[in-house]
PDB file with one MODEL, atoms N, CA, C and O in Angstrom:
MODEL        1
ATOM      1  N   UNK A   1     -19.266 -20.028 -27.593  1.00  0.00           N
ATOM      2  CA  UNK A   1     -18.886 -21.413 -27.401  1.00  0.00           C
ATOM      3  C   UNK A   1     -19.302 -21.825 -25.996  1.00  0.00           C
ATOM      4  O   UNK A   1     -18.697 -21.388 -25.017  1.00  0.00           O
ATOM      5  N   UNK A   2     -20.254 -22.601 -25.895  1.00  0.00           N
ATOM      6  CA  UNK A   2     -20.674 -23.214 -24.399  1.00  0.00           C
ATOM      7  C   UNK A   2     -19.664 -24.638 -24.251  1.00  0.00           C
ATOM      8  O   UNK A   2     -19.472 -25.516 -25.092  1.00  0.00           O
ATOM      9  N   UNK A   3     -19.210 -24.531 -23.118  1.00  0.00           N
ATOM     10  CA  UNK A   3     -18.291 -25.499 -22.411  1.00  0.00           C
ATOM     11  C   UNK A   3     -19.255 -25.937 -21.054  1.00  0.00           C
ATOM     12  O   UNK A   3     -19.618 -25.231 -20.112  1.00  0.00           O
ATOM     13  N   UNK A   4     -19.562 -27.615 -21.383  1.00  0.00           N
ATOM     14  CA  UNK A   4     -19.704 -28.381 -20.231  1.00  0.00           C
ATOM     15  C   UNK A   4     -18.693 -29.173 -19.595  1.00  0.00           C
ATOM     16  O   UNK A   4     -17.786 -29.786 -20.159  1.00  0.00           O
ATOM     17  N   UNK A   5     -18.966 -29.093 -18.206  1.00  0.00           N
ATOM     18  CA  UNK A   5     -18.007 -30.140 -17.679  1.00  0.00           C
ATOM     19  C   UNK A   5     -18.818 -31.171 -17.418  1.00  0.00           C
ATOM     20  O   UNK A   5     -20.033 -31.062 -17.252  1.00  0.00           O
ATOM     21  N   UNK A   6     -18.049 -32.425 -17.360  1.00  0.00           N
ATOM     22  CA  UNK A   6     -19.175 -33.440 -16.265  1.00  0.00           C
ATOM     23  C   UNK A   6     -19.589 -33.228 -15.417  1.00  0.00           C
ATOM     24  O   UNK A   6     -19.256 -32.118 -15.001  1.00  0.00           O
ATOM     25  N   UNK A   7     -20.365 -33.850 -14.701  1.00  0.00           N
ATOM     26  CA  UNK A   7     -21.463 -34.051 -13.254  1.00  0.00           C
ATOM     27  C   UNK A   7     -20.539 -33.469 -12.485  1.00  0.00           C
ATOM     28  O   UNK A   7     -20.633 -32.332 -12.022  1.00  0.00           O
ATOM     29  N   UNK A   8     -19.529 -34.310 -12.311  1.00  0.00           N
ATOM     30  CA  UNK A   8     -18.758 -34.532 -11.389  1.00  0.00           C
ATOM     31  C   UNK A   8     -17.538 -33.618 -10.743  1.00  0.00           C
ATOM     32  O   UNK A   8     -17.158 -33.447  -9.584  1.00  0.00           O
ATOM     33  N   UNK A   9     -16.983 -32.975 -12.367  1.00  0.00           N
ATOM     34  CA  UNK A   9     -16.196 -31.826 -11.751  1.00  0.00           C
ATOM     35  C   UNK A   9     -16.907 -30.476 -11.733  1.00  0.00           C
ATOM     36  O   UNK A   9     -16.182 -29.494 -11.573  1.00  0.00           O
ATOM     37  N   UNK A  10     -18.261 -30.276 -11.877  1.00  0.00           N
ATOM     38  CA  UNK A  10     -18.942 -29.377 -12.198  1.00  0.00           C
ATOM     39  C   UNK A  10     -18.898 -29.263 -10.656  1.00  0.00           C
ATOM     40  O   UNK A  10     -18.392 -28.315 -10.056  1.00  0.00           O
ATOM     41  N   UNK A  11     -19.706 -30.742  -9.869  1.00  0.00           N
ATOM     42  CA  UNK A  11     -19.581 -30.481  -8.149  1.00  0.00           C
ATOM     43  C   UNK A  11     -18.636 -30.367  -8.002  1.00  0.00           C
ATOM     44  O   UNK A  11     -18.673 -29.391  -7.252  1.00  0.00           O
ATOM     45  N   UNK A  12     -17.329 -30.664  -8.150  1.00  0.00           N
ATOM     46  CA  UNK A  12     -16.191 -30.303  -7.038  1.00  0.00           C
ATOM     47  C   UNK A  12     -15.952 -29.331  -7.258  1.00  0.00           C
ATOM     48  O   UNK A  12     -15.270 -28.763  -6.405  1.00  0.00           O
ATOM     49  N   UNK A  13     -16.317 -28.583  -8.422  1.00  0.00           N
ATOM     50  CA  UNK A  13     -16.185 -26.974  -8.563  1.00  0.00           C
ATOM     51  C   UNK A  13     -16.403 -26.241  -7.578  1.00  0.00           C
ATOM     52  O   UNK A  13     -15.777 -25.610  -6.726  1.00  0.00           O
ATOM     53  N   UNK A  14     -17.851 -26.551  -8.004  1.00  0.00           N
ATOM     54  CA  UNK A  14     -19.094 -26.366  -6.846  1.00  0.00           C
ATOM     55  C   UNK A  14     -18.325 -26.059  -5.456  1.00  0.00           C
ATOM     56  O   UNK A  14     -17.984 -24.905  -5.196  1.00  0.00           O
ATOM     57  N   UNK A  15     -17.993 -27.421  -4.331  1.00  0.00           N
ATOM     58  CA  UNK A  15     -18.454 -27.782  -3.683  1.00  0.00           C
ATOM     59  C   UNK A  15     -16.472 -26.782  -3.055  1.00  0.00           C
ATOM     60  O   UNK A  15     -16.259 -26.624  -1.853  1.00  0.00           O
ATOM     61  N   UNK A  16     -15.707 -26.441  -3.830  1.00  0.00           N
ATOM     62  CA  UNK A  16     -14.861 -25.888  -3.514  1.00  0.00           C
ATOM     63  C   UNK A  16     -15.100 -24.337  -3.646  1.00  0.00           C
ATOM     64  O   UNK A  16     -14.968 -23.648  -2.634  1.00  0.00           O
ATOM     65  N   UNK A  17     -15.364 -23.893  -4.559  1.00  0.00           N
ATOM     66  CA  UNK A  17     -15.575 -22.099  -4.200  1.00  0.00           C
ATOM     67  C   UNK A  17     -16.430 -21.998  -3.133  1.00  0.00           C
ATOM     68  O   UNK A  17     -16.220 -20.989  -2.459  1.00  0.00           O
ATOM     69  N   UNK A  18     -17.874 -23.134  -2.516  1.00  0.00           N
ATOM     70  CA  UNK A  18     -18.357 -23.214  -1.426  1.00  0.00           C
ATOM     71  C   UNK A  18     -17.307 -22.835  -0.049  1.00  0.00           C
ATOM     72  O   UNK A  18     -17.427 -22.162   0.975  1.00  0.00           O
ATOM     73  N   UNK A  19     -16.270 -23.651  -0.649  1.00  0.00           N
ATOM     74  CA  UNK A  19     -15.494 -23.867   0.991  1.00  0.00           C
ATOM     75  C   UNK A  19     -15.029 -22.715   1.112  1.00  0.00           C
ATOM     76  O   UNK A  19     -15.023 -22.198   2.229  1.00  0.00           O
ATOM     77  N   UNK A  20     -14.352 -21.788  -0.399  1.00  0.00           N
ATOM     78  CA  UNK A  20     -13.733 -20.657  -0.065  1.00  0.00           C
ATOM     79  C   UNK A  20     -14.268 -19.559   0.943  1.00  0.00           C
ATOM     80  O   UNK A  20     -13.887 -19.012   1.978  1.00  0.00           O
ATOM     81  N   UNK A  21     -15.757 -19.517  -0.232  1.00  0.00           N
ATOM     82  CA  UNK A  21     -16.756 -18.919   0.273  1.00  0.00           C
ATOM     83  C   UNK A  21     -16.978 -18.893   2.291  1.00  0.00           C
ATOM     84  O   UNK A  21     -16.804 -18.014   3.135  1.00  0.00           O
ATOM     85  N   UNK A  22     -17.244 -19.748   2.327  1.00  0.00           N
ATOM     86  CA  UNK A  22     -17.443 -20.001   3.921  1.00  0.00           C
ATOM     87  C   UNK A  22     -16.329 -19.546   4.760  1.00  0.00           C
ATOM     88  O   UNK A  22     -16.427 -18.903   5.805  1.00  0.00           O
ATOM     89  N   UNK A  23     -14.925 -20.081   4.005  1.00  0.00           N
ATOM     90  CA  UNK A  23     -13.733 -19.709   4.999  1.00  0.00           C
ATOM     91  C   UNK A  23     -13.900 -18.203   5.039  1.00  0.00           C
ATOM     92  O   UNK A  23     -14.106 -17.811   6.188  1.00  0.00           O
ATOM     93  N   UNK A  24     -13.874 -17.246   4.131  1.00  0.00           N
ATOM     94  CA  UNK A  24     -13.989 -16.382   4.034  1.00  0.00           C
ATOM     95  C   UNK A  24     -15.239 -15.047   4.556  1.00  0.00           C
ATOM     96  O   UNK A  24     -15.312 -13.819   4.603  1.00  0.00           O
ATOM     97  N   UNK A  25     -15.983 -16.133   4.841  1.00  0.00           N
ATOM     98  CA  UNK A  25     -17.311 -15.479   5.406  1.00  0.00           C
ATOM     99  C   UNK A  25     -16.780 -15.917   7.261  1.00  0.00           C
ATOM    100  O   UNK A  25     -16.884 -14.882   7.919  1.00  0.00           O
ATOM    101  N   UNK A  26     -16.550 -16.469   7.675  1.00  0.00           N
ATOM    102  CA  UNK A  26     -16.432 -17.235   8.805  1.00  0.00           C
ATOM    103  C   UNK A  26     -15.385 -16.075   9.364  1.00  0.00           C
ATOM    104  O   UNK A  26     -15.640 -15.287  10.274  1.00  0.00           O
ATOM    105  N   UNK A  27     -13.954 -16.163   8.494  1.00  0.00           N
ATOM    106  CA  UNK A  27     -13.113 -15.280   8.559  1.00  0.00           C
ATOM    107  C   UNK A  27     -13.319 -13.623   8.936  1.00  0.00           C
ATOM    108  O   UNK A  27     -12.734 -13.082   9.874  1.00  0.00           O
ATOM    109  N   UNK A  28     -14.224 -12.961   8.057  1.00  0.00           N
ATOM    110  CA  UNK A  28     -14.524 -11.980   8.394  1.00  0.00           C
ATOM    111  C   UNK A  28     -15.568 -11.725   9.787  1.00  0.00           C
ATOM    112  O   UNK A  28     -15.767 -10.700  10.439  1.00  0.00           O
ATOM    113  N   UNK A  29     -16.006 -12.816   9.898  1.00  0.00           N
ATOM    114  CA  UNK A  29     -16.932 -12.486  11.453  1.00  0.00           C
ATOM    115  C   UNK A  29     -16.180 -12.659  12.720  1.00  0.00           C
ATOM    116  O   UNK A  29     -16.463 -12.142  13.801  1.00  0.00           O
ATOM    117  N   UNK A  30     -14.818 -13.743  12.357  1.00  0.00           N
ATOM    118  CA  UNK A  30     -13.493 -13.521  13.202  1.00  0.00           C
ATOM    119  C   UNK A  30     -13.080 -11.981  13.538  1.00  0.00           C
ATOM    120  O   UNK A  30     -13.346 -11.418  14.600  1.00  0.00           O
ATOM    121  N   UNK A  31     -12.554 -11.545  12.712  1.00  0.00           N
ATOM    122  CA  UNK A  31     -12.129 -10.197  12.293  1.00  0.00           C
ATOM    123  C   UNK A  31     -13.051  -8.862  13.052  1.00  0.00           C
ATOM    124  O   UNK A  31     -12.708  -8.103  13.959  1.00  0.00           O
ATOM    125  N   UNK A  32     -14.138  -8.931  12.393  1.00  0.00           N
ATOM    126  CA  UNK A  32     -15.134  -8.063  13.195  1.00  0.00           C
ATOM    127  C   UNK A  32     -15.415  -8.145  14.089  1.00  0.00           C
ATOM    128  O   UNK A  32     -15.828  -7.077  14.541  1.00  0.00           O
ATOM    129  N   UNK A  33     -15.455  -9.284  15.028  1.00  0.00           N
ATOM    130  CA  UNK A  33     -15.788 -10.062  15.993  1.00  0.00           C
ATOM    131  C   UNK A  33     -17.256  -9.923  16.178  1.00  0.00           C
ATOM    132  O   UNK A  33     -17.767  -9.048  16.877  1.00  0.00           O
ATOM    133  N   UNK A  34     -17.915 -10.840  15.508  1.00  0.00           N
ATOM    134  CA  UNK A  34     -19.256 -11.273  15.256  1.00  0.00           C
ATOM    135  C   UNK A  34     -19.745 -12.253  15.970  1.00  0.00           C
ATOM    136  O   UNK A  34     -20.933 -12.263  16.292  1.00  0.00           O
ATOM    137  N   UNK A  35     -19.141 -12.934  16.214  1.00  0.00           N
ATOM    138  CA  UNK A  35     -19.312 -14.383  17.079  1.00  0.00           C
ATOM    139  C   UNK A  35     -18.844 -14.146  18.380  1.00  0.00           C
ATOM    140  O   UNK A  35     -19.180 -14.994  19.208  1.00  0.00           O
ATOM    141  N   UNK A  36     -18.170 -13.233  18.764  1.00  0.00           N
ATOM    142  CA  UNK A  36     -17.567 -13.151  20.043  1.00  0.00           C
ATOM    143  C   UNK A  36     -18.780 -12.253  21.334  1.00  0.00           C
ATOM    144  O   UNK A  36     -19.241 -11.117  21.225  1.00  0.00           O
ATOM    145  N   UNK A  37     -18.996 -13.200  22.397  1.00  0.00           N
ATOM    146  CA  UNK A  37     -19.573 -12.608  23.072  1.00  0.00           C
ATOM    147  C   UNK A  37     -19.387 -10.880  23.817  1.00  0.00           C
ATOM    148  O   UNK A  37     -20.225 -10.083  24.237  1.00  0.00           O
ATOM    149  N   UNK A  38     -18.285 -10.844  23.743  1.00  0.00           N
ATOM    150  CA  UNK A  38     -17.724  -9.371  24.347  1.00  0.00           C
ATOM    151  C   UNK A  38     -17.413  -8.322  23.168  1.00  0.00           C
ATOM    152  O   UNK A  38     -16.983  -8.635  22.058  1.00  0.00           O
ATOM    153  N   UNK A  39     -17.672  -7.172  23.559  1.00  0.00           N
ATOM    154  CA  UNK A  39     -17.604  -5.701  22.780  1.00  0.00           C
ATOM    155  C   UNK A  39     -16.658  -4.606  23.336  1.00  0.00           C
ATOM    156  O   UNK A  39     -16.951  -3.710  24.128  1.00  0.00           O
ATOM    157  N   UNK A  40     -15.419  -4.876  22.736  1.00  0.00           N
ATOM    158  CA  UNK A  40     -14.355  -4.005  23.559  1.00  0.00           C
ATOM    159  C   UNK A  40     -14.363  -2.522  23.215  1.00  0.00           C
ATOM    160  O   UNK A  40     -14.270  -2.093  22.065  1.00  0.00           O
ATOM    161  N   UNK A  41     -14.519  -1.550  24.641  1.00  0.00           N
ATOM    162  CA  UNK A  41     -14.595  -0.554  23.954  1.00  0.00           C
ATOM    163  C   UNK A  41     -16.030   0.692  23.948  1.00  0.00           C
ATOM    164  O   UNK A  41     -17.040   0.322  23.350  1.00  0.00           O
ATOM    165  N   UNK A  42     -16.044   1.856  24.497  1.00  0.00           N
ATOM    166  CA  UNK A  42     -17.543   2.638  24.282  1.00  0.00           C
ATOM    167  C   UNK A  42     -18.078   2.324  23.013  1.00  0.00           C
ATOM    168  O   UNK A  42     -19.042   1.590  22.800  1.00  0.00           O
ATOM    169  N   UNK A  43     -17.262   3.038  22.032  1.00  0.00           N
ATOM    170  CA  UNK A  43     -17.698   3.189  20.801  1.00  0.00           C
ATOM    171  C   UNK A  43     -17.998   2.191  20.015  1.00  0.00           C
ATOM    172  O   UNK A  43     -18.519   2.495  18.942  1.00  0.00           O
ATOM    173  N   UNK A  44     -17.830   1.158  20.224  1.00  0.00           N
ATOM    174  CA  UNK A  44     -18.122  -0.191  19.496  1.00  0.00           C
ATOM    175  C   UNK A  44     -19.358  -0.557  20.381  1.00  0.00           C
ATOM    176  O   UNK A  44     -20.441  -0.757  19.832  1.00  0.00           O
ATOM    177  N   UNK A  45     -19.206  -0.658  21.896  1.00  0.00           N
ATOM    178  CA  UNK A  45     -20.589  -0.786  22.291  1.00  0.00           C
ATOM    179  C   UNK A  45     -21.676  -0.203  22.390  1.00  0.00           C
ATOM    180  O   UNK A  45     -22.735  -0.645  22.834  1.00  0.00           O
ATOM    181  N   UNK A  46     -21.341   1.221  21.809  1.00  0.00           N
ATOM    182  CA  UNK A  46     -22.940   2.498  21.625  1.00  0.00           C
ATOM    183  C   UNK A  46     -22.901   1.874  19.769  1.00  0.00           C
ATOM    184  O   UNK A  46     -24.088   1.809  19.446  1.00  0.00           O
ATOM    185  N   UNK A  47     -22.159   1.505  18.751  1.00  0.00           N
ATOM    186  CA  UNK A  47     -22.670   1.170  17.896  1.00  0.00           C
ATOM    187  C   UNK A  47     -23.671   0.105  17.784  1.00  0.00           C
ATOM    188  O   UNK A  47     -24.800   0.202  17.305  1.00  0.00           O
ATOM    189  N   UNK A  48     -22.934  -1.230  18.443  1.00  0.00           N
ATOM    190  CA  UNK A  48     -23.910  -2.075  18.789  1.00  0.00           C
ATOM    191  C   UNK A  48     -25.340  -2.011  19.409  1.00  0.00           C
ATOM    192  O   UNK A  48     -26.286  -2.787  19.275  1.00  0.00           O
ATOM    193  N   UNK A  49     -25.251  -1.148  19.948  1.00  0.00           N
ATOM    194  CA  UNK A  49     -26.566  -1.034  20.504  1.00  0.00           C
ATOM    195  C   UNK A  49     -27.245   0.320  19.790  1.00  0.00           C
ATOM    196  O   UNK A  49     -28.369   0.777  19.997  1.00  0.00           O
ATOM    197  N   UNK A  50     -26.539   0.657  19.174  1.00  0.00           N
ATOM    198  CA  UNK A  50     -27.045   1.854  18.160  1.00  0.00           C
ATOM    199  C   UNK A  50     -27.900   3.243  19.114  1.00  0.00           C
ATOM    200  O   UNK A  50     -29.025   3.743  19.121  1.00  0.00           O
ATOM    201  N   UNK A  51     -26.751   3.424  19.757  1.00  0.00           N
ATOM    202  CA  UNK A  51     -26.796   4.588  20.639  1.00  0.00           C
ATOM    203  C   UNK A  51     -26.038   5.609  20.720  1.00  0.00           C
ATOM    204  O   UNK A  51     -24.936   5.234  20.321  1.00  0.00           O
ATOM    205  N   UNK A  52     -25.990   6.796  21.037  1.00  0.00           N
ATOM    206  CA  UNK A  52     -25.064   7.752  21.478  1.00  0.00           C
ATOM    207  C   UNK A  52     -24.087   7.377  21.928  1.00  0.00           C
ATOM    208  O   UNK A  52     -24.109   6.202  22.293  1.00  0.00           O
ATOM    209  N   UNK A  53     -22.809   8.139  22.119  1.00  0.00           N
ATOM    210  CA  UNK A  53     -21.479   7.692  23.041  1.00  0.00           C
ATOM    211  C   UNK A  53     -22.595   8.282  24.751  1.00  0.00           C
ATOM    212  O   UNK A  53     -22.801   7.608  25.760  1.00  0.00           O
ATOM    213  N   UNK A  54     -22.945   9.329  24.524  1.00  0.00           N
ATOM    214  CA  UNK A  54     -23.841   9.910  25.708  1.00  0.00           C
ATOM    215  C   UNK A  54     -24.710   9.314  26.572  1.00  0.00           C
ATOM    216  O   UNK A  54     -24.722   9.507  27.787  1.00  0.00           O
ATOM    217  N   UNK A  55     -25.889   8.147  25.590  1.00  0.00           N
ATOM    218  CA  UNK A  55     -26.212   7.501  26.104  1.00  0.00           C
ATOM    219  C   UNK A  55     -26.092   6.785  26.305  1.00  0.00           C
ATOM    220  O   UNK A  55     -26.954   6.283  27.026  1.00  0.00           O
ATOM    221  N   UNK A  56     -24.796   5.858  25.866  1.00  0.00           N
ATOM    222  CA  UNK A  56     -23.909   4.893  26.449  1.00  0.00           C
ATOM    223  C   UNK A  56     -23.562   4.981  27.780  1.00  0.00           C
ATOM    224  O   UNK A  56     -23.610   3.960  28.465  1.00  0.00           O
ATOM    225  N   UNK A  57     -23.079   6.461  28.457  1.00  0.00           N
ATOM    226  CA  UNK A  57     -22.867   6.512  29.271  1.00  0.00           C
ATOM    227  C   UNK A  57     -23.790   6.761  30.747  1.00  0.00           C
ATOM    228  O   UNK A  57     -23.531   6.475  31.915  1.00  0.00           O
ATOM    229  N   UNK A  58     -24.693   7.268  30.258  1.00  0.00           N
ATOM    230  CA  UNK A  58     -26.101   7.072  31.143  1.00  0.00           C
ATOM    231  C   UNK A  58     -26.447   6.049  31.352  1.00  0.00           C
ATOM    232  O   UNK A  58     -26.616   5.891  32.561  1.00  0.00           O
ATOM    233  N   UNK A  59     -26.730   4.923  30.590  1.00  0.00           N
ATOM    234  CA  UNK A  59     -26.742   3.304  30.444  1.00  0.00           C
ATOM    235  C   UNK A  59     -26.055   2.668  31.577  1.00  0.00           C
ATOM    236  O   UNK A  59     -26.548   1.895  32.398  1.00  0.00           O
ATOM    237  N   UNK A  60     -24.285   3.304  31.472  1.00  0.00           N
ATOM    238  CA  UNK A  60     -23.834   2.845  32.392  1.00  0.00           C
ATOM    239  C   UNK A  60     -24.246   3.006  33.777  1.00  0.00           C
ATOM    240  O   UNK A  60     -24.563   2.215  34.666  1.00  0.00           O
ATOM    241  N   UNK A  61     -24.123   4.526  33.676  1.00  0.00           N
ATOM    242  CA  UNK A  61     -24.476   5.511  35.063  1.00  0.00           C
ATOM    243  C   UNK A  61     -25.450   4.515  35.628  1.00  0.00           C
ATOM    244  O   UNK A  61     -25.076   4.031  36.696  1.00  0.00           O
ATOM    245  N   UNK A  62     -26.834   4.007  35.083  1.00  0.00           N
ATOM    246  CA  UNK A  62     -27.871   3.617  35.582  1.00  0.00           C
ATOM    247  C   UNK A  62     -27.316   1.589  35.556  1.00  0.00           C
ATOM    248  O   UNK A  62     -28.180   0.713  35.513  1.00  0.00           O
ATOM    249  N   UNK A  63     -26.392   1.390  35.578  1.00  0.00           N
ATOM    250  CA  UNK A  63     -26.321   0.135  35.559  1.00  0.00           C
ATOM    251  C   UNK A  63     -25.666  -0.722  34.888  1.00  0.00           C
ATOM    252  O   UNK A  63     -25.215  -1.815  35.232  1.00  0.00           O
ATOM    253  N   UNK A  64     -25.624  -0.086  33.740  1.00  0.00           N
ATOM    254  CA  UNK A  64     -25.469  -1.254  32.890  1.00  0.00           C
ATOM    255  C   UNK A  64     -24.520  -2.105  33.013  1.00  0.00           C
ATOM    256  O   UNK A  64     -23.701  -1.398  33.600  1.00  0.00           O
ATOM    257  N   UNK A  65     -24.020  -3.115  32.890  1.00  0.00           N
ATOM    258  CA  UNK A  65     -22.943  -3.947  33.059  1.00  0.00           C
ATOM    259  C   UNK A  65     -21.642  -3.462  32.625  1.00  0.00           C
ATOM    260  O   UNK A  65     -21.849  -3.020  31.494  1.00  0.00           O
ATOM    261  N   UNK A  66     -20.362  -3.299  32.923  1.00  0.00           N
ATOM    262  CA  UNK A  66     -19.225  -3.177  32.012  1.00  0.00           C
ATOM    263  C   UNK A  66     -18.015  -3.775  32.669  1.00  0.00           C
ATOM    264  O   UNK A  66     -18.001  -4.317  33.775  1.00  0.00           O
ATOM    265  N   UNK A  67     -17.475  -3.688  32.234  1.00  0.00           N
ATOM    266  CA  UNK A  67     -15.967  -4.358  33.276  1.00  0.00           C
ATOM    267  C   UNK A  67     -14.482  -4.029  32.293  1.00  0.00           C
ATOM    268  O   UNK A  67     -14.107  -4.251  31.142  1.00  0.00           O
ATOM    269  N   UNK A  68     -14.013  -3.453  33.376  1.00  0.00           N
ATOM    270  CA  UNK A  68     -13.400  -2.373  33.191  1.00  0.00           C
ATOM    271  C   UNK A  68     -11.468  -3.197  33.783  1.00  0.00           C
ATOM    272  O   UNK A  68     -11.177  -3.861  34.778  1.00  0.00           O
ATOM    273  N   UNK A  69     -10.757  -2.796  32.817  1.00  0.00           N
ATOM    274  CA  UNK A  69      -9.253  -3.475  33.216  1.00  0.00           C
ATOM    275  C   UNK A  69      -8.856  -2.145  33.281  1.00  0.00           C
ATOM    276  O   UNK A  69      -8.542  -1.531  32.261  1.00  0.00           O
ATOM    277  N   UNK A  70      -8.841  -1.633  34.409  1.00  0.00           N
ATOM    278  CA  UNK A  70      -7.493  -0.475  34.958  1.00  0.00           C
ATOM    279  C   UNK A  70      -5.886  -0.792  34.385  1.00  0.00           C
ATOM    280  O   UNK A  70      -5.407  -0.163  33.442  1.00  0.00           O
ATOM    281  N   UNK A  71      -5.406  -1.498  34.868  1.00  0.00           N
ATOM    282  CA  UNK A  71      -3.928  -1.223  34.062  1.00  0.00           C
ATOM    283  C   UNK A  71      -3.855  -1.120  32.649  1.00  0.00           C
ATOM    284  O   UNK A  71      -2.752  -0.914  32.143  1.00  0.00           O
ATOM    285  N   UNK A  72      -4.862  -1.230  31.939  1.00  0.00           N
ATOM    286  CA  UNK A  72      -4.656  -0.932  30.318  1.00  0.00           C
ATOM    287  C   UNK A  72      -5.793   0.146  29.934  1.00  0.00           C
ATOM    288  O   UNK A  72      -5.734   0.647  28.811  1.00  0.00           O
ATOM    289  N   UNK A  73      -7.021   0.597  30.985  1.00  0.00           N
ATOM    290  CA  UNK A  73      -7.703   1.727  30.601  1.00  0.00           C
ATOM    291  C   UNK A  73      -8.391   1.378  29.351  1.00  0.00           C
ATOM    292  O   UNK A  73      -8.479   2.038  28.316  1.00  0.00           O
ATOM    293  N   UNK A  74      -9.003  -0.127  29.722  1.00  0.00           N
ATOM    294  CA  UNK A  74      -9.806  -0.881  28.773  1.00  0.00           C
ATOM    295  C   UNK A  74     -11.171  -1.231  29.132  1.00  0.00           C
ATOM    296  O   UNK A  74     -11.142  -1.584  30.311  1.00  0.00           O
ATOM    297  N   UNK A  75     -12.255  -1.293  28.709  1.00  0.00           N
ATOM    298  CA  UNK A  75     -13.519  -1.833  29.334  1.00  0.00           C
ATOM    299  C   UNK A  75     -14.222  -2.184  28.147  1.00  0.00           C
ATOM    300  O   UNK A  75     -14.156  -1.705  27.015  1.00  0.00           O
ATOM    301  N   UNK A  76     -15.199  -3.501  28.816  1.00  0.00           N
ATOM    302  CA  UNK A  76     -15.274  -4.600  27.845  1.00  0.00           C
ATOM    303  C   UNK A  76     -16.834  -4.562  28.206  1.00  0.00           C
ATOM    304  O   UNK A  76     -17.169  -4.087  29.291  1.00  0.00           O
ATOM    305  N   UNK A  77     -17.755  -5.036  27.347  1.00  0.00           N
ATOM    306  CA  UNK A  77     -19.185  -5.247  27.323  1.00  0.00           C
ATOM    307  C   UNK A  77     -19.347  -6.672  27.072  1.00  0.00           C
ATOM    308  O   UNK A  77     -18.828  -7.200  26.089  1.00  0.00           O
ATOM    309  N   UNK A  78     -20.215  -7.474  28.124  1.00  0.00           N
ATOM    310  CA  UNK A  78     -20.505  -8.894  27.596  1.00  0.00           C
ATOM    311  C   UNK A  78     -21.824  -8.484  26.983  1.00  0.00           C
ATOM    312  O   UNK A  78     -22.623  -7.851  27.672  1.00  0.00           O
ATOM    313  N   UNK A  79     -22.132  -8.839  25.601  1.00  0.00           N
ATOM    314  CA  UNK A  79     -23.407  -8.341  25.000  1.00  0.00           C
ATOM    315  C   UNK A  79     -24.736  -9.427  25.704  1.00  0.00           C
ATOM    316  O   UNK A  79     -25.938  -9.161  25.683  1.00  0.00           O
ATOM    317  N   UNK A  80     -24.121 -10.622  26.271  1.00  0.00           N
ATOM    318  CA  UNK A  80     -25.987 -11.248  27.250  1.00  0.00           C
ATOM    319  C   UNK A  80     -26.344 -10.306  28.079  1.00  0.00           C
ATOM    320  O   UNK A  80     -27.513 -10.067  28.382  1.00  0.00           O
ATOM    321  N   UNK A  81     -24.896  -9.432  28.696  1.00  0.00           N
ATOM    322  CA  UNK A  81     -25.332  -8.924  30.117  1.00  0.00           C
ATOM    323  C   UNK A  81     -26.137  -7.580  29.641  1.00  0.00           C
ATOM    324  O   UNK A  81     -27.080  -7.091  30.264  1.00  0.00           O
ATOM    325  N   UNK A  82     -25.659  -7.140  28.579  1.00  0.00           N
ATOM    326  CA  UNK A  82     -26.097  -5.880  27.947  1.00  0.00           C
ATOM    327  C   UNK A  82     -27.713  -6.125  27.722  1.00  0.00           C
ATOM    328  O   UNK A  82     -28.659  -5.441  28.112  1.00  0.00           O
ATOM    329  N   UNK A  83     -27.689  -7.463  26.878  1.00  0.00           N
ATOM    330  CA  UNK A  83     -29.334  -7.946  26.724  1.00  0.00           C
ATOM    331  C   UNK A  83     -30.036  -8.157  27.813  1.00  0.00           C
ATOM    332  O   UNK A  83     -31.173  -7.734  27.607  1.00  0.00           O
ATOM    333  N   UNK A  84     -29.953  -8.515  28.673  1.00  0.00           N
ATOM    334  CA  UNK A  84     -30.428  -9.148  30.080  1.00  0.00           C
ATOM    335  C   UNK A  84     -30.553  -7.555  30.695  1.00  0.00           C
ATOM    336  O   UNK A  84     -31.370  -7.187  31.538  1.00  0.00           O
ATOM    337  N   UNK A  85     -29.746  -6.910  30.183  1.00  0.00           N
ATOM    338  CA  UNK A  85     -30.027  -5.671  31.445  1.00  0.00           C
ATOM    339  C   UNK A  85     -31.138  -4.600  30.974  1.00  0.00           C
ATOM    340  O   UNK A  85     -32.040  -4.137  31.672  1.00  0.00           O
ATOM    341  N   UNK A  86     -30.858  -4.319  29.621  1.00  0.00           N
ATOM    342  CA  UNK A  86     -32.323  -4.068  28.785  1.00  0.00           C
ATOM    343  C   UNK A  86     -33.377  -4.175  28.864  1.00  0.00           C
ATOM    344  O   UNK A  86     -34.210  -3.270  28.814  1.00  0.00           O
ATOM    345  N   UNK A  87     -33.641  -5.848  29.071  1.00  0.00           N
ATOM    346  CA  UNK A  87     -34.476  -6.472  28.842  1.00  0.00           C
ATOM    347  C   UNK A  87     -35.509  -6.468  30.437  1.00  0.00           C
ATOM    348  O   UNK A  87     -36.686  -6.756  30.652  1.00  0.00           O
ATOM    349  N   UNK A  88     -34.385  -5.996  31.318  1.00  0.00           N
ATOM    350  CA  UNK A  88     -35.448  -6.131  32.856  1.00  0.00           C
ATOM    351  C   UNK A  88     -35.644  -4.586  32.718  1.00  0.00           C
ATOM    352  O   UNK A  88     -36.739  -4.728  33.263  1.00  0.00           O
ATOM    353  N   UNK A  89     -35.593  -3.393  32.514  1.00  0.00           N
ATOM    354  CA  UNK A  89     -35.907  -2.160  32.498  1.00  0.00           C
ATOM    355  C   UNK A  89     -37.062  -2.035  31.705  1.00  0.00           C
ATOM    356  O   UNK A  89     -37.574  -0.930  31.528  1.00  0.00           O
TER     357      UNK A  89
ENDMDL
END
C-alpha cells in the first residue's frame, strides 16, 4: 500500500527531521568539542595531531605552545597556536 502525503506536509516532514538532524549533529560537535578552539589535555592533543604521547612531548620540549593551570594540574592546547607553530618549522 503506497501512502502519499501532500506537497506540503511531505515538506514539513522534511524540513523537521532536518532540524532534528542538525540539532543533533551540532550537539555532538558540542560534546566532542569540535568547534572549540582549545584541546584540553596530552592525550587528546597527541590524538589530534595524530602523534605519540612521546612526541607530544618533544613538540613541547622544542616549543610548542601549551598553557598550563597549576592549581588544577591542567594544560590546554590552542589548536591555531599548534598550527602556526608547525607550520613555521
Amino acid at each position: 500500500m503506497l501512502v502519499q502525503l501532500p506537497k506540503n506536509q511531505a515538506t514539513e516532514i522534511y524540513h523537521s527531521i532536518n532540524g532534528i538532524l542538525n540539532k543533533a549533529i551540532d550537539d555532538a560537535k558540542k560534546e566532542a568539542g569540535i568547534d572549540s578552539p582549545w584541546i584540553k589535555g596530552k592525550l587528546a592533543a597527541s590524538k589530534w595531531l595524530g602523534v605519540s604521547r612521546n612526541s607530544l612531548d618533544k613538540l613541547m620540549k622544542y616549543g610548542l605552545p601549551v598553557h598550563f593551570i597549576e592549581d588544577m594540574d591542567i594544560c590546554f592546547f590552542n589548536k591555531q597556536e599548534i598550527t602556526k607553530y608547525l607550520l613555521e618549522k
